[in-house]
Structure formats: C-alpha cells, structure tokens
C-alpha positions as CSV (number, residue, x, y, z in Angstrom):
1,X,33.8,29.4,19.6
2,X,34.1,28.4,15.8
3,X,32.6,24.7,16.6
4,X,29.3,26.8,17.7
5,X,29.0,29.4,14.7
6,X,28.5,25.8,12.7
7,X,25.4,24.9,14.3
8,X,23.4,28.5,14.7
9,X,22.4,28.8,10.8
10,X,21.1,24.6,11.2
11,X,19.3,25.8,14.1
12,X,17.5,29.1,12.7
13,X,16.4,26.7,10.0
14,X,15.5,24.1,11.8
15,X,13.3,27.0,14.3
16,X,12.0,28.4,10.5
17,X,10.8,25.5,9.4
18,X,9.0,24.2,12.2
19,X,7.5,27.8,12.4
20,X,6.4,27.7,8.8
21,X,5.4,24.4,8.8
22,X,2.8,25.3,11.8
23,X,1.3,28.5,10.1
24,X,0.7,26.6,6.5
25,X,-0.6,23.3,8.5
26,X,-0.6,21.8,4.9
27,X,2.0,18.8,5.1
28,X,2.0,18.2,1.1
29,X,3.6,21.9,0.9
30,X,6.5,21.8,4.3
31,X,6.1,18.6,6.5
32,X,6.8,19.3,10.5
33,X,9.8,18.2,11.4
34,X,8.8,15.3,13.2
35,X,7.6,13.8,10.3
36,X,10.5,13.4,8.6
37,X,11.8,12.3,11.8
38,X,9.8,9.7,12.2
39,X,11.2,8.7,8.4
40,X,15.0,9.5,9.3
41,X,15.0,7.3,12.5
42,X,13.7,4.3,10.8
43,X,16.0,3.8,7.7
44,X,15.8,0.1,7.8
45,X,11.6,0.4,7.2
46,X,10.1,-0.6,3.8
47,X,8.8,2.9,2.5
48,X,6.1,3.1,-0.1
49,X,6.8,-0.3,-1.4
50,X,10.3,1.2,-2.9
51,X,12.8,-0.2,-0.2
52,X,14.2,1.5,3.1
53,X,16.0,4.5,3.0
54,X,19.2,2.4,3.9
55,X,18.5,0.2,0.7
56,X,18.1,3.1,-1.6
57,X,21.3,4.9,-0.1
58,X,23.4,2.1,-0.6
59,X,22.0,1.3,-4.3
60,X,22.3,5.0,-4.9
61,X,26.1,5.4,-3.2
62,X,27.2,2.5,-5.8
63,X,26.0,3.6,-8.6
64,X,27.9,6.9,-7.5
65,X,30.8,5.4,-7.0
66,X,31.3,3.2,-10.5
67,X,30.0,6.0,-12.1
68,X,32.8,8.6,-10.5
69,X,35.5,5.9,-10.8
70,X,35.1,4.9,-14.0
71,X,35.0,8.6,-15.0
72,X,38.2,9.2,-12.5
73,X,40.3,5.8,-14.5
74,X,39.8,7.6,-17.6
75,X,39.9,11.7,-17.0
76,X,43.0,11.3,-14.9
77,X,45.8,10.2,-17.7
78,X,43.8,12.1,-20.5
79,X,44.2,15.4,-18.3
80,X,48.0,14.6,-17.7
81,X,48.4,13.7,-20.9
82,X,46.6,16.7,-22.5
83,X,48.5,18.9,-20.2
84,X,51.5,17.9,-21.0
85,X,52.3,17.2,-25.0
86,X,50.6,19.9,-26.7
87,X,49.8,17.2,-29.6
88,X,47.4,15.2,-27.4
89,X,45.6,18.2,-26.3
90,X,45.0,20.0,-29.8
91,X,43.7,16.3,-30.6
92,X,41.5,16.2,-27.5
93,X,40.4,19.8,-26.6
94,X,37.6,20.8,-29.4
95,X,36.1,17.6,-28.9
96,X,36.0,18.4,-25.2
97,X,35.2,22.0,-25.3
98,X,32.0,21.2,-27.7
99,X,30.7,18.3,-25.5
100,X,31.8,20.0,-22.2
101,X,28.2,22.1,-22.2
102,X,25.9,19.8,-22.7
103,X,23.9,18.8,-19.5
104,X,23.9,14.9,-18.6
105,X,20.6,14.9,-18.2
106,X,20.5,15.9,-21.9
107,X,22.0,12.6,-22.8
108,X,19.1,10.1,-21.4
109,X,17.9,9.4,-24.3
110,X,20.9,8.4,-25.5
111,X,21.5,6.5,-22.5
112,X,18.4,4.3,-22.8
113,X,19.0,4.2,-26.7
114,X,22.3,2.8,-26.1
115,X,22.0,1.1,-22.9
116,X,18.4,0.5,-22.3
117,X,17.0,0.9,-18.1
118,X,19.3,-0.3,-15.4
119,X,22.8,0.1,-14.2
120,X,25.1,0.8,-17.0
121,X,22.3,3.7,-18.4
122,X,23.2,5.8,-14.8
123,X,26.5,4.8,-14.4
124,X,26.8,6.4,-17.7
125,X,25.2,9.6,-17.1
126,X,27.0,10.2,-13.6
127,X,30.5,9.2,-16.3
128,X,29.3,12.4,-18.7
129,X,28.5,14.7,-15.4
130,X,32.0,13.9,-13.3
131,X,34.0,13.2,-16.6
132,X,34.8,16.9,-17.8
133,X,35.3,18.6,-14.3
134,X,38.0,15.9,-13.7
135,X,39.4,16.2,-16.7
136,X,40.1,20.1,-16.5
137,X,41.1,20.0,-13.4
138,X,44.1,17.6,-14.0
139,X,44.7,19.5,-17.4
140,X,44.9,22.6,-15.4
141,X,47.2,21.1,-12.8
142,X,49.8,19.8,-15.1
143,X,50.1,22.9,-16.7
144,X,50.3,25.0,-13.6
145,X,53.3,22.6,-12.5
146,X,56.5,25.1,-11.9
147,X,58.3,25.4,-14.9
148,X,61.4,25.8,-12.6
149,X,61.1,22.2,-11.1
150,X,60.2,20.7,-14.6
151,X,63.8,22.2,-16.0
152,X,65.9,21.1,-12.8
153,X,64.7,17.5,-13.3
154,X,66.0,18.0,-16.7
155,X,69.5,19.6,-16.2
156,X,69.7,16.5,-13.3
157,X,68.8,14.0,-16.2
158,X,65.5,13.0,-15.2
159,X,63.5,10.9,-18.3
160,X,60.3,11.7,-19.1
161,X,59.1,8.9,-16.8
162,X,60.9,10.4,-13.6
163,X,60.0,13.8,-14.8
164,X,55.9,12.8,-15.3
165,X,55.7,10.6,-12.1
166,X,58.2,12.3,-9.2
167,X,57.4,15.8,-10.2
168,X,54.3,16.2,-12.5
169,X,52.2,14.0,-10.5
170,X,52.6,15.3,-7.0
171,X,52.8,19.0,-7.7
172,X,49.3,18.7,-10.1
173,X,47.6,16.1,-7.7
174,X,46.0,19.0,-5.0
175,X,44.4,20.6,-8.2
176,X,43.1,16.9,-9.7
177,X,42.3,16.1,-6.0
178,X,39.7,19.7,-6.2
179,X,38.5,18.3,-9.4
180,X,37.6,14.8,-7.9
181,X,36.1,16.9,-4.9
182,X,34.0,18.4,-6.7
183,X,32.9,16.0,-9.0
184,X,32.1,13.7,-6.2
185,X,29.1,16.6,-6.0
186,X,28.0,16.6,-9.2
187,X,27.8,12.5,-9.6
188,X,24.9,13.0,-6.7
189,X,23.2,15.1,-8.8
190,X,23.5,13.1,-11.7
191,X,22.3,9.4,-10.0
192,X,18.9,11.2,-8.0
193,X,18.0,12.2,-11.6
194,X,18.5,9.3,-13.8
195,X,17.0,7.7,-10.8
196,X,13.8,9.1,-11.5
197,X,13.7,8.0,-15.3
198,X,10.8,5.7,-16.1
199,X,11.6,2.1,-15.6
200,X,13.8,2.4,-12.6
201,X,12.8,0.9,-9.5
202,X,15.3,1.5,-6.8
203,X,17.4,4.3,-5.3
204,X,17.2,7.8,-3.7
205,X,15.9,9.2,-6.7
206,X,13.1,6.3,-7.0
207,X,11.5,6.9,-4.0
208,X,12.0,10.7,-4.4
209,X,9.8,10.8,-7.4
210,X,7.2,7.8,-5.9
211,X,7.3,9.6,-2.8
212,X,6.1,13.2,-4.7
213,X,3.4,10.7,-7.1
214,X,2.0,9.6,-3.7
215,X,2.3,13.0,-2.1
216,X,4.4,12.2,1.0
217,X,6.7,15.0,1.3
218,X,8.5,14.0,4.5
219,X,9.8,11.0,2.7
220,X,11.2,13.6,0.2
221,X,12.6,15.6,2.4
222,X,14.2,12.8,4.6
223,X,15.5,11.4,1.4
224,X,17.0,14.7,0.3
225,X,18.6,15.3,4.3
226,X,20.0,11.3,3.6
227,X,21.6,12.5,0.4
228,X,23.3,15.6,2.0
229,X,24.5,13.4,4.9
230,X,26.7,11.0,2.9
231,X,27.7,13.7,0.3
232,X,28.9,15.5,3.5
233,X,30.8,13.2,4.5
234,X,32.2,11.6,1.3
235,X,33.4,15.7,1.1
236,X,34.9,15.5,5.0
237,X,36.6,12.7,4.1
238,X,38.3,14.5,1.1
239,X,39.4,17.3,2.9
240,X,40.9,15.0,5.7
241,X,42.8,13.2,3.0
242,X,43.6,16.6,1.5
243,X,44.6,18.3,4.6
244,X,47.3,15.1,5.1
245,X,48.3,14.8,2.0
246,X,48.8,18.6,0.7
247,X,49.9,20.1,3.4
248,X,52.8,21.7,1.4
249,X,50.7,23.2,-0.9
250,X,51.2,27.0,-1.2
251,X,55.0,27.2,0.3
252,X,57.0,26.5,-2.8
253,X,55.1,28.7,-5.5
C-alpha cells in the first residue's frame, strides 16, 4: 500500500498543472505538460543552440562532482581532526563560524576575480556551498563518538591510530555520511547558479537562463524535472549505501 501513497501527491500535481496550465493558456507563465514532454523525451536534441539536455546534465553532474569531492578530501580529516584535539578546533572554529554564513553565491566575484569564467570558478563555488555542512557534520560525529568505547580502547592499549581509525571512524561515519547527503543537495544548487554567470556557455544552469532570455519555459521546466531526477537518485543511492552500511546504528547508544 505504501509503494502507492508515493505516487498520489506526483499525480495531483501532475492533474493541477495540466488544469492550470489550460485555464491560463499562456505558455510563457505554466507550459502544458506535453510540452515539456516533448523536451524530456528528446534529451539527445540540440536545444536553443546550448547543447542537449544530456550534454548539459553530464557537464553539470561533473562539475558537481569535483566540486563535492574536492570539498569532501578536505572537510573530512579537518572535521575529525577538529573533533578530536581541542587545539585544532579552537585554531579552526572562528574562522569557520565567521565564513560559515556567507552565501556561495556571495563569493562570485571573487570567484571570477580569482579564477576568471570556466571550470575551476564553479568548482569553487559548489567547494564553499558543500564545504561547511561537511565539515560540521564530521565535527559533530567525532564528538558524539561514546566516550565509553573511546576509554575501553584505551584501558586495552589501543594508540591513537587504532583508537582514531577502528573506533572514531566508524562510530562518526553515519553522521559524516548525513553531512555528505546533504551536501550532495546543496552542490546542485550551487553549479545551476554559477551556471548562469555571464560568460558561461554550457550546463543545466546555461540553458536555464537562455531558455528564460528566449522565453521557452518548457525547456526550463524540463531542465529543472532533469535536475531533480539525478539529484534523486544520487540521494537513493546514498540511502542504499546507508541502509547497508549503518545498519547498526541506533543499537549500541
């Protein structure tokens, strides 16, 4: 019965949309449904002169990807290490704390200061928007880490090594994993905006915003539905992993 409750809200909207879509008749406010169709069902068609929604997805999904693993290679061991020696994390955490609320968007100046239009300008901005969730999340993990556990391993003689890597690292990894979960979001966020900076020329975002200049909405709104189909399943296949991995989670606390 469950499997079915997942499709009735899709399918009210779905039925809402089409409705609305009717009674406005004005496709430059909410295209019909088959319009966008007729976008979705041919991803491998040059659109607008910006490249085929396959071609932007792919661009768009790497740029994601070096973006959130470069963040992920770098937030990981700062988080354990803030979490764990007091030192590092009075070192680390005002710097953190007063950069933490500024928006990425906020640095694109910076970005094209620094880095000038292309790759390494997004890749850096997804960095700043994936960076700090990480980062907390791993810091909040290793701190949350039984003290119990942590003073067995010592009274058996575990080193700090033994201590960091066979009992640290596995009882904070389903919090880093939530952190890289949800970071995963925010990088998609990130690379559809500084893919609409001036000067780019492929991506999601790119044909969003020449999509909008040229007033095709259905290309919009196929692009966005494109977007929410890989982020959906970049996020199914982190809960697989975390449903096989952490499945212990919860009975020792």
């Amino acid at each position: 019965m469950r499997k079915y409750l997942k499709i009735v809200l899709p399918i009210i909207i779905l039925f809402a949309w089409e409705v609305i879509a009717i009674a406005l008749n004005n496709p430059f406010i909410l295209p019909r449904i088959e319009a966008v169709a007729a976008v979705l069902i041919e991803p491998t068609r040059n659109i607008l002169g910006s490249g085929s929604l396959l071609e932007g997805a792919g661009l768009s999904l790497y740029r994601v990807l070096l973006g959130f693993l470069t963040a992920s290679v770098t937030a990981i061991p700062l988080g354990i290490l803030m979490g764990r020696y007091r030192v590092v994390q009075d070192l680390a955490d005002s710097v953190i704390q007063l950069l933490r609320p500024i928006p990425p968007l906020a640095w694109l100046p910076l970005a094209l200061a620094w880095f000038k239009i292309g790759l390494t300008s997004i890749v850096f901005i997804i960095f700043i928007g994936t960076f700090f969730p990480i980062v907390l999340n791993t810091v909040a993990g290793v701190k949350g880490v039984n003290q119990t556990w942590l003073e067995t391993a010592t009274v058996y003689g575990a080193n700090e090594r033994q201590i960091l890597t066979k009992v640290i690292l596995p009882a904070a990894a389903p919090t880093i994993w939530t952190g890289l979960r949800v970071s995963l979001g925010i990088a998609w966020q990130c690379v559809v905006a500084a893919e609409m900076l001036p000067g780019t020329t492929s991506g999601l975002g790119y044909m969003i915003m020449a999509a909008y200049n040229l007033g095709q909405m259905q290309v919009i709104i196929a692009g966005m539905i494109v977007i929410g189909i890989i982020s959906l399943a970049l996020d199914t296949l982190f809960r697989v992993v975390e449903r096989r991995m952490f499945v212990w989670q919860g009975r020792y606390q």
